[in-house]
Residue frames relative to the residue before (quaternion, step in Angstrom):
aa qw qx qy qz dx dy dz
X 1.0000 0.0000 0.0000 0.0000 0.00 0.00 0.00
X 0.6157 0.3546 -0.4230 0.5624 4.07 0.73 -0.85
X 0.4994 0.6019 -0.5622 0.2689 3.77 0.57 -0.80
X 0.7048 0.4616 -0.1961 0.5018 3.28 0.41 -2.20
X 0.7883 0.3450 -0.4149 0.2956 4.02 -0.27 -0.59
X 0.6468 0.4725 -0.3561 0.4813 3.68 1.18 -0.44
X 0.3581 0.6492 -0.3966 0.5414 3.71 1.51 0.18
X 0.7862 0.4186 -0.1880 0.4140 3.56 0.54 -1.84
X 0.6549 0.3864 -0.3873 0.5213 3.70 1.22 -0.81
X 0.4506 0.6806 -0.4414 0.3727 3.70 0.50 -0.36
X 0.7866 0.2616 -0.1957 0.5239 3.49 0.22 -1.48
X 0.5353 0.5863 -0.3995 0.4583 3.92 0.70 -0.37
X 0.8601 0.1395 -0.1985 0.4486 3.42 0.77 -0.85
X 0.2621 0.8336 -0.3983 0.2787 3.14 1.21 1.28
X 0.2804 -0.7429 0.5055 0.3377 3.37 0.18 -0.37
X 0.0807 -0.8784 0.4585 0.1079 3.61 -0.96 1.01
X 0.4733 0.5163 -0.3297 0.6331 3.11 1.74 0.58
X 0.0711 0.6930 -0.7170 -0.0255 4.21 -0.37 0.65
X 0.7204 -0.3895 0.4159 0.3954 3.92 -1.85 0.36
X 0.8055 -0.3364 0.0776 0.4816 3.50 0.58 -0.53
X 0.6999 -0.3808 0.4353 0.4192 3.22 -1.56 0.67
X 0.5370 -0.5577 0.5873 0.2359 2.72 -2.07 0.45
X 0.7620 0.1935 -0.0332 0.6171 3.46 1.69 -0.44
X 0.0424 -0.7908 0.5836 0.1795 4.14 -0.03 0.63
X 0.4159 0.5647 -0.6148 0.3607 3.92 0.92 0.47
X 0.5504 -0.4462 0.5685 0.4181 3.53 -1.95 1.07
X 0.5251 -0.4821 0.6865 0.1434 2.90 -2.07 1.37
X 0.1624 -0.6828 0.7100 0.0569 3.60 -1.13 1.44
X 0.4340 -0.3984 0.7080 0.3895 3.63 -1.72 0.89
X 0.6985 -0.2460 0.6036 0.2953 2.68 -2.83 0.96
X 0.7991 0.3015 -0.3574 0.3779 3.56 -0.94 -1.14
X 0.5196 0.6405 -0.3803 0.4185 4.21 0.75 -0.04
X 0.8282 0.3392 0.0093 0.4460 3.02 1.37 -1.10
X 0.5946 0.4710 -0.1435 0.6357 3.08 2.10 -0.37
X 0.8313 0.4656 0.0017 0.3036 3.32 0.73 -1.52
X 0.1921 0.7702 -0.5677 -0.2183 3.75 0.03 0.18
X 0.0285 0.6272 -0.7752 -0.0698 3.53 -2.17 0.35
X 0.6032 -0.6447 0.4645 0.0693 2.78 -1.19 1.77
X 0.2192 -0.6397 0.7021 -0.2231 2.87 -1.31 1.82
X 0.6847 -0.3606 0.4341 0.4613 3.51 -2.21 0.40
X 0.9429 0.0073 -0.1568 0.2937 3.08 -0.05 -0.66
X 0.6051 0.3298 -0.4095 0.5978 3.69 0.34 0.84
X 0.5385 0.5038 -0.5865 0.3350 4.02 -0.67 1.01
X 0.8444 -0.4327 0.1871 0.2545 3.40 -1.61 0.66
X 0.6872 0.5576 -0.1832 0.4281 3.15 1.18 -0.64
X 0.3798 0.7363 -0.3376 0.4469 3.13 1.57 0.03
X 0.1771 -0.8208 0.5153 0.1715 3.64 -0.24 0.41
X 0.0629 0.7723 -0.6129 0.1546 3.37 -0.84 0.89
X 0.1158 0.6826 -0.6962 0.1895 3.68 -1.12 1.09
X 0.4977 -0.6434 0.4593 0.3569 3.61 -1.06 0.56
X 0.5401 -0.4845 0.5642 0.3942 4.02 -1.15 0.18
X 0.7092 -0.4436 0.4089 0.3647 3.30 -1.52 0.39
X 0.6614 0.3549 -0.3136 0.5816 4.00 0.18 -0.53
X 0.8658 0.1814 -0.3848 0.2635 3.56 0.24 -0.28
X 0.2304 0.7440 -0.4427 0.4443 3.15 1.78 0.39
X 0.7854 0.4100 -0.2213 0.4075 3.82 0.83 -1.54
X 0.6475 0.5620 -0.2645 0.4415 3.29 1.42 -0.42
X 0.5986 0.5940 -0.2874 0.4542 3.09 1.28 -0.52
X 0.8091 0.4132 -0.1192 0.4006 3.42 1.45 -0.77
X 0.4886 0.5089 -0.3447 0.6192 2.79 2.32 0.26
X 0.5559 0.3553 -0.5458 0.5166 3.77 1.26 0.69
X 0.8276 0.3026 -0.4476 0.1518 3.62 -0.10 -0.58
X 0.3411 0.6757 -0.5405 0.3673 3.17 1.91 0.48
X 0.4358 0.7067 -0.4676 0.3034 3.88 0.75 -0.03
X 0.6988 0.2899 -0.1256 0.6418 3.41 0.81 -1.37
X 0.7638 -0.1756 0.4963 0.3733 2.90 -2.71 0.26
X 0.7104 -0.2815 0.5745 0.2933 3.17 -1.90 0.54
X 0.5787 0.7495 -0.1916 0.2581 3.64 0.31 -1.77
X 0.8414 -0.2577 0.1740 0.4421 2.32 0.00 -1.74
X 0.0411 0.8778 -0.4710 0.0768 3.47 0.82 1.56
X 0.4863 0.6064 -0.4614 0.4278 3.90 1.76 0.60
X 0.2794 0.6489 -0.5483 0.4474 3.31 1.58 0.80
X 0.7007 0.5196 -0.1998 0.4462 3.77 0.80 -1.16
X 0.4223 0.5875 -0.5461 0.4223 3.92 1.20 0.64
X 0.8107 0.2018 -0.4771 0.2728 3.69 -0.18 -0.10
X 0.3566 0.6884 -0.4954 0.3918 3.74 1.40 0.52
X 0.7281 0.5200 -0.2160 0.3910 3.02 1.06 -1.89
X 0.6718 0.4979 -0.3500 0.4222 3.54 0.95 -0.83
X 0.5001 0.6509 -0.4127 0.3948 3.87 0.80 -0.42
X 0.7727 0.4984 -0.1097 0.3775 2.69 0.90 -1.97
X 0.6438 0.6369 -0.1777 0.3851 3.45 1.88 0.01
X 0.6267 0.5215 -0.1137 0.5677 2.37 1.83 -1.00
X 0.7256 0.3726 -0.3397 0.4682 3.36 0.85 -0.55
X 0.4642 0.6071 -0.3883 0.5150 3.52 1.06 0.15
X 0.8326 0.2118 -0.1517 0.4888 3.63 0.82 -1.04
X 0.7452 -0.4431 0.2421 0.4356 3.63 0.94 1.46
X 0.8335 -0.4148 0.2626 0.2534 3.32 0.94 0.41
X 0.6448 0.5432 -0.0297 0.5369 3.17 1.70 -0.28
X 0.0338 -0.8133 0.5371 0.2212 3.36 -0.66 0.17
X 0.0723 -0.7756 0.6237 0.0653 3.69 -0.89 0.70
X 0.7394 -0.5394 0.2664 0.3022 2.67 -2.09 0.68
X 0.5068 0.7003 -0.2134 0.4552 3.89 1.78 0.02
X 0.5349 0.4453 -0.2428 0.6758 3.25 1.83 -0.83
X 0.6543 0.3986 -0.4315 0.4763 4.12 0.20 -1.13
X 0.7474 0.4517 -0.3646 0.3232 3.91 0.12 -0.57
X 0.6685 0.4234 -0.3460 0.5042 3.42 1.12 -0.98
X 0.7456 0.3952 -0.4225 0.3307 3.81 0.78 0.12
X 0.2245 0.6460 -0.5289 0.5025 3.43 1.85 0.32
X 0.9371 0.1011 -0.2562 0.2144 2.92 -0.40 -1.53
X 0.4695 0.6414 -0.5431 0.2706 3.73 1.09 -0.24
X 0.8043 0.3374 -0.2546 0.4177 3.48 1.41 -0.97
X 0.5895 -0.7306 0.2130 0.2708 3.31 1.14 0.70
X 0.2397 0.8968 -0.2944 0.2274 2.95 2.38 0.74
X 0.3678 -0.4984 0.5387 0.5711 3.63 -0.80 -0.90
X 0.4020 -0.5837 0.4786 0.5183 3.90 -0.97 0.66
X 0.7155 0.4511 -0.4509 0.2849 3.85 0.08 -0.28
X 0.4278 0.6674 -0.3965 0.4630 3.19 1.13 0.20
X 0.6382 0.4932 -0.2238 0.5472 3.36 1.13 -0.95
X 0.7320 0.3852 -0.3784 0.4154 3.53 0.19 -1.18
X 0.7188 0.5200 -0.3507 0.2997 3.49 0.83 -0.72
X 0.3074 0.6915 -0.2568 0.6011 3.20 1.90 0.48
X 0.8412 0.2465 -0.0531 0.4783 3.16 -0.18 -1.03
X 0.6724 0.2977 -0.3910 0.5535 3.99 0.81 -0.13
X 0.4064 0.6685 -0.4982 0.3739 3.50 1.22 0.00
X 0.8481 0.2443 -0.0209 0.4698 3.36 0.11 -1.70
X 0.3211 -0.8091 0.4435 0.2132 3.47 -1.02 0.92
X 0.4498 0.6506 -0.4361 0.4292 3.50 1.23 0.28
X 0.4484 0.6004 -0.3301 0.5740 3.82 1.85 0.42
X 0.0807 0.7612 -0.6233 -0.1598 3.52 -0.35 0.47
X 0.4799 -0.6992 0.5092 0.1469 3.12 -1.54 0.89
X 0.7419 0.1374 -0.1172 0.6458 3.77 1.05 -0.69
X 0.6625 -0.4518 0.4467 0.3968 3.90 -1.68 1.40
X 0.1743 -0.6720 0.7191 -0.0294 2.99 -1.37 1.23
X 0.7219 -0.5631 0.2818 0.2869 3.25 -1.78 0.11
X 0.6421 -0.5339 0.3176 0.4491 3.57 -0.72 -0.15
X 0.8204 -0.1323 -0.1673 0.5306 3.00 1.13 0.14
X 0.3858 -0.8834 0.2660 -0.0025 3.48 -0.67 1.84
X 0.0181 -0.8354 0.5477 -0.0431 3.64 0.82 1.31
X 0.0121 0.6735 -0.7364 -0.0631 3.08 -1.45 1.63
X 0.3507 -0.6988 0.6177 0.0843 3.23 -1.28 0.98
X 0.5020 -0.6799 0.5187 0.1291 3.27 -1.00 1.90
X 0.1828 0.6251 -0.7578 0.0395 4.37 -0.71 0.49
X 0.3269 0.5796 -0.7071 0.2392 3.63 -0.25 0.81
X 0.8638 -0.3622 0.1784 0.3015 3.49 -1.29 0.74
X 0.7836 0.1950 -0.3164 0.4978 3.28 0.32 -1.26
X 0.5374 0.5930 -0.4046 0.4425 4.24 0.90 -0.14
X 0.6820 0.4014 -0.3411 0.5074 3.62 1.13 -0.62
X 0.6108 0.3550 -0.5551 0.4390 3.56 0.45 -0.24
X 0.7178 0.4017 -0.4436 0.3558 3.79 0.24 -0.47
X 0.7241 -0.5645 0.1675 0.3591 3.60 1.04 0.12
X 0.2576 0.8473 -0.4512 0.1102 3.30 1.36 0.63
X 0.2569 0.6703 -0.4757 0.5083 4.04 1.92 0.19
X 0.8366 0.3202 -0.2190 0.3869 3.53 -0.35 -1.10
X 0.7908 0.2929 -0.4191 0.3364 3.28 1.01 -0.65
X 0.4270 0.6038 -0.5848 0.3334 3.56 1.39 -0.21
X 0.6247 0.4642 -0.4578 0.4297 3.88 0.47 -1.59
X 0.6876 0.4316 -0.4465 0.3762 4.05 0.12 -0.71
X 0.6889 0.4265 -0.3084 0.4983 3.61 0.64 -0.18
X 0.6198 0.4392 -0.4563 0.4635 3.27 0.45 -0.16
X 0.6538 0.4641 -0.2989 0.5175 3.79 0.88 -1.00
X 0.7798 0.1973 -0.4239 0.4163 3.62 -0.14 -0.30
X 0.6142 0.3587 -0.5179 0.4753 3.61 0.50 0.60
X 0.7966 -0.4346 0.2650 0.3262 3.85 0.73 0.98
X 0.5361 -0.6886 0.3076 0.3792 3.42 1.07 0.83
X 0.3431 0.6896 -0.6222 0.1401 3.73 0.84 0.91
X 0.4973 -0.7148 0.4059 0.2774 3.33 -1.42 0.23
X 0.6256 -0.5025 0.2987 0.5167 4.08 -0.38 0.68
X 0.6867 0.1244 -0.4807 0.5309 3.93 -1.29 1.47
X 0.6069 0.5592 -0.4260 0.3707 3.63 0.89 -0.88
X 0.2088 -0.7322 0.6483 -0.0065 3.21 -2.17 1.14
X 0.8129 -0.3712 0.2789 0.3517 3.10 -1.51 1.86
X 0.3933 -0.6094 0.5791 0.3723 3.66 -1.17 0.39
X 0.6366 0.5844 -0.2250 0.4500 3.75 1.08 -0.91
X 0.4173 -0.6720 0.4892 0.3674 3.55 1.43 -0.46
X 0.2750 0.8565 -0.3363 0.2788 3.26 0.52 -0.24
X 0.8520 0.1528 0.2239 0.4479 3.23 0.76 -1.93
X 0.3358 0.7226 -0.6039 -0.0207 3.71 -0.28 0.09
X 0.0506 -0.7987 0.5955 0.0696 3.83 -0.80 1.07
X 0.0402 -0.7992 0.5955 0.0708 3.42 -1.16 0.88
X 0.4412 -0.6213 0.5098 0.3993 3.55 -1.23 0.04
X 0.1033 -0.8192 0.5550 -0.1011 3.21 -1.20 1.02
X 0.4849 -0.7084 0.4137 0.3031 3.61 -1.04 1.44
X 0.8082 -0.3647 0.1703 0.4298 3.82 -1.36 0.09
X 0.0157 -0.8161 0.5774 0.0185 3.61 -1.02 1.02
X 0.8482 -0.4483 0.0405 0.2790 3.04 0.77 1.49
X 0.7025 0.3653 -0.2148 0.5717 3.48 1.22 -0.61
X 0.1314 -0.7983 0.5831 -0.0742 3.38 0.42 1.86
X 0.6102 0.6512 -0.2371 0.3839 3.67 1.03 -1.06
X 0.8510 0.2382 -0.0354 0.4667 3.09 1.22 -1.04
X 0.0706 0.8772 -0.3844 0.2788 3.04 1.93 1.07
X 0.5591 -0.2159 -0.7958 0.0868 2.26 -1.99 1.57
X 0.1679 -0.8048 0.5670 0.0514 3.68 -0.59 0.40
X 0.0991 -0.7385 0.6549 0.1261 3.91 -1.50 0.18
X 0.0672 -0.7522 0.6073 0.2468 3.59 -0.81 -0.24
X 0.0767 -0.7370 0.6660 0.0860 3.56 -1.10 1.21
X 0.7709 -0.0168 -0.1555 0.6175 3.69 -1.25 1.45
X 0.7496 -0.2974 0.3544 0.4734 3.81 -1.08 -1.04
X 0.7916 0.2405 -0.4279 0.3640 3.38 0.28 1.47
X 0.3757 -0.7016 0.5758 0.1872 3.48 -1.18 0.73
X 0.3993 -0.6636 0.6157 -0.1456 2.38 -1.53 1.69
X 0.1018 -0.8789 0.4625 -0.0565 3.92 0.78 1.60
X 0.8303 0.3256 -0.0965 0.4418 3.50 -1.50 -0.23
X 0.4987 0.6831 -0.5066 0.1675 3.60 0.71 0.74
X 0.3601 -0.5990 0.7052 0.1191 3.13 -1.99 0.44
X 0.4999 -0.5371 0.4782 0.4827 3.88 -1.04 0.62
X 0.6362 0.5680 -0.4569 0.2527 3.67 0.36 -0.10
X 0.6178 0.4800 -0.1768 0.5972 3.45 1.37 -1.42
X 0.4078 0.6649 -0.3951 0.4853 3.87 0.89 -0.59
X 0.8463 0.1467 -0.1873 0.4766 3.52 -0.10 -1.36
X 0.4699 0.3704 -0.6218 0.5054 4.22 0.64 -0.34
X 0.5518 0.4186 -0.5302 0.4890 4.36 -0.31 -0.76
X 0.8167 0.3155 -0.3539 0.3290 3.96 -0.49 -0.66
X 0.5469 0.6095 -0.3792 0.4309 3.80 1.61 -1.25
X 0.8015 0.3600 -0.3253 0.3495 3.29 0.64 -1.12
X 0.5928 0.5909 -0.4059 0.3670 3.73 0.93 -0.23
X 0.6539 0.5038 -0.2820 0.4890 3.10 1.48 -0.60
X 0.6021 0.2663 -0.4828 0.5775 3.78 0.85 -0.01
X 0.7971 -0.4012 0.3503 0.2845 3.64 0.08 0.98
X 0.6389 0.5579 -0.2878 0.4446 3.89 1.42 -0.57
X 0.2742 -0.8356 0.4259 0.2126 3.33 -1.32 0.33
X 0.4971 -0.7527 0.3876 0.1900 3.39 -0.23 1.28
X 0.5317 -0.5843 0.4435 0.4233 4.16 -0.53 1.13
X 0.3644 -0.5758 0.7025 0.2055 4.06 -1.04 0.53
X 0.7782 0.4933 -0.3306 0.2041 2.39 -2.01 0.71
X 0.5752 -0.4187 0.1666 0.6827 4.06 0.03 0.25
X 0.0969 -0.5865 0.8015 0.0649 3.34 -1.80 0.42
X 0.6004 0.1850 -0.5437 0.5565 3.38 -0.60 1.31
X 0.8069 -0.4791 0.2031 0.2796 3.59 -0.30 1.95
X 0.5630 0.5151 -0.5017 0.4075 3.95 0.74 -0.38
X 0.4822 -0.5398 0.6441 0.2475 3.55 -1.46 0.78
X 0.7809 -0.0819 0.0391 0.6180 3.87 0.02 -0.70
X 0.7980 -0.1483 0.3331 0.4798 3.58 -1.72 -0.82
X 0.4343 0.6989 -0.5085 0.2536 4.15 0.50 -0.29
X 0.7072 -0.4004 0.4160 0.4080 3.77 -1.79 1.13
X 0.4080 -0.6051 0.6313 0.2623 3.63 -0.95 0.59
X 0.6094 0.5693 -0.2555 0.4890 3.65 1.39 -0.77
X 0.6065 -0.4265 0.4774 0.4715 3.66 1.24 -0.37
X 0.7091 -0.3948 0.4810 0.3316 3.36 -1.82 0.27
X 0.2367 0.6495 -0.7143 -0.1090 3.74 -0.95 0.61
X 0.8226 0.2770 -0.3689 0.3325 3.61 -0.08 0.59
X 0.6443 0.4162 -0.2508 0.5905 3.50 -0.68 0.45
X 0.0386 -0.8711 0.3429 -0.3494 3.26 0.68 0.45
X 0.8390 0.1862 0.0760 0.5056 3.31 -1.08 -2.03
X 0.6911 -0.6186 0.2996 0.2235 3.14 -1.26 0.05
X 0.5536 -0.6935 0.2687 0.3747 3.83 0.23 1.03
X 0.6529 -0.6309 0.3404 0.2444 3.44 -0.95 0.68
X 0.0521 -0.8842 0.3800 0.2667 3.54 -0.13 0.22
X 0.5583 -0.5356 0.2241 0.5927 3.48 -0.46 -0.05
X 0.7264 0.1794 -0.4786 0.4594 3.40 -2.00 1.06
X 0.5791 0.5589 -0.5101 0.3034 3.84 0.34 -0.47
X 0.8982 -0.0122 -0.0843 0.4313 3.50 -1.42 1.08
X 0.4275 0.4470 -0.5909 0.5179 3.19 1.07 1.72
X 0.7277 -0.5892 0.3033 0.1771 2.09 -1.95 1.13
X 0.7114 -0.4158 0.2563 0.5054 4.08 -0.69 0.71
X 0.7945 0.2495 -0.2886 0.4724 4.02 0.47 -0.88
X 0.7392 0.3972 -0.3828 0.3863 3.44 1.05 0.70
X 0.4053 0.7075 -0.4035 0.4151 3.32 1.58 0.32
């Protein structure tokens, strides 16, 4: 009984309202993410096959593997689908790579709902996810997510541009901790931002141009803002500062 009432004051004097979410992307149902039911646009009947160039590419991956086992070559093959079909993956793309790779289709889907680097529903034309994992939030990846969302028109994180244009989600660490707060829009990262650089990176995607990757506050890569302290002096060559039987 004290167990259960100091439980009951606990959650009463919890708060159910914290400063912010641990995530400000729209919460998706399990069966969204797990499940598919056929809509206008995403059901079997949809035709889909790859174009001639990616047809050849596709067969210059499963020439990688054994004969065997060339269903090693589904999550290449699915990329290579998705970027063919605007970015997306549908339930027309998972089947035609079953069957090119002679898979079960459920073999595929369980692929593709596996990994989130698969989208499940048509995204924009161009698809900025904004890193808020720790070391990017302390450097301010809050402001810059809220600064993206507003200059594309006050949409909210998973949500897409009325024009199509845009679709921006939050997204966990992608690697460029160094060069933190950071986003990545399509297949490049966009480092060292400030809400200011943030929106020239979005102005220019929106007139259709592509802004230079990579930091935008003046660093060439990840390097001391202070300059080089290591590495330095001049590299070792070979026999130098070995010992006498190895000189």
């Amino acid at each position: 009984m004290l167990v259960t009432s100091l439980l009951r004051r606990s959650a009463a004097s919890t708060p159910s309202v914290f400063g912010r979410a641990f995530s400000n992307s729209c919460a998706r149902r399990s069966d969204a993410l797990f499940m598919h039911r056929d809509t206008e646009y995403n059901n079997p009947m949809i035709p889909f096959a790859f174009s001639g160039d990616n047809m050849k590419r596709a067969e210059e991956i499963i020439s990688r593997y054994p004969p065997q086992y060339k269903k090693a070559a589904v999550i290449p093959l699915l990329d290579l689908g998705q970027r063919q079909n605007k970015g997306w993956t549908s339930i027309s793309v998972m089947n035609y790579i079953a069957k090119l790779l002679e898979m079960p289709p459920m073999r595929v889907y369980e692929v593709a709902t596996f990994y989130t680097m698969f989208n499940r529903e048509p995204i924009g034309e161009n698809f900025v996810q904004v890193c808020t994992t720790t070391p990017c939030m302390l450097r301010g990846s809050t402001e810059i997510l809220n600064t993206v969302c507003s200059q594309l028109g006050g949409i909210t994180p998973g949500a897409t541009t009325g024009d199509g244009k845009f679709t921006v989600i939050e997204v966990e660490c992608q690697g460029a901790c160094s060069n933190a707060p950071m986003m990545v829009v399509n297949d490049d990262f966009y480092e060292d931002l400030t809400p200011a650089t943030t929106k020239k990176v979005l102005e220019a995607f929106a007139k259709g141009q592509k802004p230079k990757p990579g930091p935008q506050g003046g660093r060439k890569t990840s390097e001391n803002s202070a300059g080089l302290t290591s590495l330095v002096s001049k590299p070792y060559g070979p026999g130098e500062f070995c010992t006498p039987e190895f000189s």
